[in-house]
N, C-alpha and C positions, 0 to 999 in steps of 0.2 A: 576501704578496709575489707579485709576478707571474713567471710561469714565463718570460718570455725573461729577468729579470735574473739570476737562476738558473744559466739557461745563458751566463751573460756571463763570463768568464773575468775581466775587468775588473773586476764584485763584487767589495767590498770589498780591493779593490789600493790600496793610498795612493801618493803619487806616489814616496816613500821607499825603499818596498820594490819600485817599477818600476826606479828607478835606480841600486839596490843590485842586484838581478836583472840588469840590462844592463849592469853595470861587470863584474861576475864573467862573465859570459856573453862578453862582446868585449874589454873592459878600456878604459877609458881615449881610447886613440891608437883604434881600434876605431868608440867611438861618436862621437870626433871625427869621422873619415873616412865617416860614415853622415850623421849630424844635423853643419853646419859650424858649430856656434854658438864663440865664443870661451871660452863657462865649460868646456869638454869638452879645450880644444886646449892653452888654458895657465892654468898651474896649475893642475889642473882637483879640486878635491872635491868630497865631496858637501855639506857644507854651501852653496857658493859655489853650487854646480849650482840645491839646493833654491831657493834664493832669486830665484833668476834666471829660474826654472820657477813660480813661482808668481805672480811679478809681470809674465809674459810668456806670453797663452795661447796665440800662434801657436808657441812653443818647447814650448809642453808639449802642444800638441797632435800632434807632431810624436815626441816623444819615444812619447807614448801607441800612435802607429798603429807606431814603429819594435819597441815592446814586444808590439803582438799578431802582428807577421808575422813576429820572431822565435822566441816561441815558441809561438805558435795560427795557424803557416800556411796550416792547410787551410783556415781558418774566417777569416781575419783582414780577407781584404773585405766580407765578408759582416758579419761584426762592424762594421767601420768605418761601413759605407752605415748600421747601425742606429743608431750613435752619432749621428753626424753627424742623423738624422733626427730624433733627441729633442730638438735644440739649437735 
């Protein structure tokens, strides 16, 4: 294993446990008012959420950068410019 995935906070994060982690963290109305997608604003769960995130990568990718600058601040540009550069 390569020592930057390592250090990737993102390892092994499924996209499940990113938006279970941001629903507890903000709630709801929260990551609506952050990410404007319609799965977050009405009715919003997490099964509808999963679904709509996996069939949509501009929303999940969105979701992913709102999950490292919440909670990997320091590091979360610096993380994002390396993501983006694997792709």
């Amino acid at each position: 294993m390569a020592e930057t995935e390592t250090e990737d906070p993102m390892h092994g994060v499924t996209l499940l446990m990113m938006l279970q982690r941001l629903v507890d963290a903000l709630g709801w109305a929260g990551l609506a008012e952050k990410i404007h997608i319609k799965c977050f604003d009405s009715d919003p769960s997490i099964e509808s959420s999963l679904k709509f995130l996996r069939r949509t990568p501009w929303a999940r990718e969105k979701v992913e950068l709102l999950y490292l600058y919440t909670f990997y601040p320091k590091r979360a540009g610096e993380l994002a410019r390396r993501r983006r550069q694997r792709t």
